[in-house]
N, C-alpha and C positions, 0 to 999 in steps of 0.2 A: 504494500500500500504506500503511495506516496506521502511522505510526509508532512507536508501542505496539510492533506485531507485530514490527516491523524490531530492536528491541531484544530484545523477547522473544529471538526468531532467533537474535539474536549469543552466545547463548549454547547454542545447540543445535549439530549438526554438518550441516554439507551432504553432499549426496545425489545421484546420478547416475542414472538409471535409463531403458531404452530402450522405444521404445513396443512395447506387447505383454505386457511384464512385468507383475505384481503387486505393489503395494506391502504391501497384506496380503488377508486372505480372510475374509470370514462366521465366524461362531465362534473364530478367533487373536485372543489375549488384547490387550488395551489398554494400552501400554506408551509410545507416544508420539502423540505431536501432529507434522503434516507442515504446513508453507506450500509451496504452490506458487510457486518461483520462475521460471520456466520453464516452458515445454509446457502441457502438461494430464492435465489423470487425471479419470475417471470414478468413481462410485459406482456400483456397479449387484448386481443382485439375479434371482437366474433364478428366477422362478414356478413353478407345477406343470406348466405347461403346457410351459415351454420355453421359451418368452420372457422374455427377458434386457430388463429396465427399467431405467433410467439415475436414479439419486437426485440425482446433484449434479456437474456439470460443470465442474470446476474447475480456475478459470485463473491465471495469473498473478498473484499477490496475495491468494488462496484461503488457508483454514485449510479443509482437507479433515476432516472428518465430525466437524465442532468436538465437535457432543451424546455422540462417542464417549466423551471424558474422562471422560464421567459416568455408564459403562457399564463391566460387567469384559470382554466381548464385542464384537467387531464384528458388527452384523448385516448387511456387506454386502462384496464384494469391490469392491478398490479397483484399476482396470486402466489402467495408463499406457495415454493415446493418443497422445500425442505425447512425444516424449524429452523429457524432465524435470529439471529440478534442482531439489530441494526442500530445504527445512530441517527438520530432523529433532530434535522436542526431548522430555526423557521427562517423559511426565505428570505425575511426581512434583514435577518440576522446576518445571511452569505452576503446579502447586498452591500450591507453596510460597511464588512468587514472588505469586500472587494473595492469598493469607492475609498476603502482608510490607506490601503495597504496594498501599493501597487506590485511588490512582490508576491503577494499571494496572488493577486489579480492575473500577474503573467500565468503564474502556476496552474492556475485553473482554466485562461486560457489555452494552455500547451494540454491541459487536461481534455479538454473539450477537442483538440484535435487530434491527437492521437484516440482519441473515440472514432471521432469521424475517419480517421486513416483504417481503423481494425474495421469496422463495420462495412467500407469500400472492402476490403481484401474477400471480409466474407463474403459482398455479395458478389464478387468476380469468382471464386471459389465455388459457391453456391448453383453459380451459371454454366460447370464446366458439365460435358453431357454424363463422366461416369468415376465408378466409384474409384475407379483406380485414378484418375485424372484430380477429382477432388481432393483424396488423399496424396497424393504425390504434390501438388499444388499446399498442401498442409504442410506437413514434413519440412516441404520446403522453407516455409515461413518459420515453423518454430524449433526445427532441426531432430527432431525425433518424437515414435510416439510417447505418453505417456504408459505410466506400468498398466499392467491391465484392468484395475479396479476404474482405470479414469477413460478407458475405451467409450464407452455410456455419453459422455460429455463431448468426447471428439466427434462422434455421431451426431451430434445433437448442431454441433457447431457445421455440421458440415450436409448437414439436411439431409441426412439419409438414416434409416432405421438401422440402427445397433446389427442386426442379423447383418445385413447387405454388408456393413465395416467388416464385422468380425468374418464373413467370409472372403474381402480382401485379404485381410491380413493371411488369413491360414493360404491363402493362393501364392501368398509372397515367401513365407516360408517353405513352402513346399517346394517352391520353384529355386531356390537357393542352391 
């Protein structure tokens, strides 16, 4: 977690919250800024159809739906998936402290683009037609996979179901 944020933090309140729950919902006004310190939480948004899309899955060291600060609106429900402790700090509060403190202000700017930098990669990754193209385009980026408990997460970042990854992998091994 960047440091910046860890301060930030320190002056916000933590937060407990179990998976399942809502941290907020689509349309509930903008009142704070969450870090994930713990667990994870989703962004996600139900279409017309009924299919529920996932915006941003966010883990441990995450400032969940940063762009919302800049919004009077959430346009997405935020759904704990795993129990969670987060920091909890009000908007007013980030504002003020970025208007006092033009150190942190870069910091959070350079925060806010390396978001935007990772979320282009994923959706170029995300575009590539197949699992081994995805994965290889992964690899690339962050230079190996993780152990195999965090397989689950790589899939997840890479829009393809857990099976379809896990039988990459075992075609790469095999093929060795």
């Amino acid at each position: 977690m960047d440091d910046f944020l860890k301060a930030l933090f320190d002056h916000g309140e933590p937060m407990e919250m179990d998976a399942g729950a809502y941290l907020f919902h689509a349309g509930d006004p903008v009142r704070f800024v969450h870090l994930v310190e713990t667990g994870g939480v989703h962004l996600e948004r139900t279409q017309i159809s009924g299919q529920v899309m996932c915006f941003q899955r966010a883990r441990p060291g995450d400032i969940l739906a940063e762009a919302s600060i800049y919004a009077a609106a959430y346009h997405c429900d935020a759904k704990v998936i795993e129990p969670a402790r987060l920091g909890k700090l009000r908007v007013g509060r980030l504002m003020e402290t970025l208007e006092a403190d033009p150190e942190t202000s870069t910091a959070w700017a350079a925060h806010l683009a390396r978001t935007v930098q990772t979320t282009r990669l994923l959706a170029e990754i995300r575009g590539l037609k197949t699992v081994e193209q995805r994965l290889d385009a992964w690899i690339d980026h962050n230079g190996a996979l993780p152990a195999k408990g965090h397989w689950q997460t790589v899939a997840q970042e890479l829009a393809v179901t857990p099976e379809a990854l896990y039988r990459e992998i075992a075609r790469r091994r095999s093929a060795r």
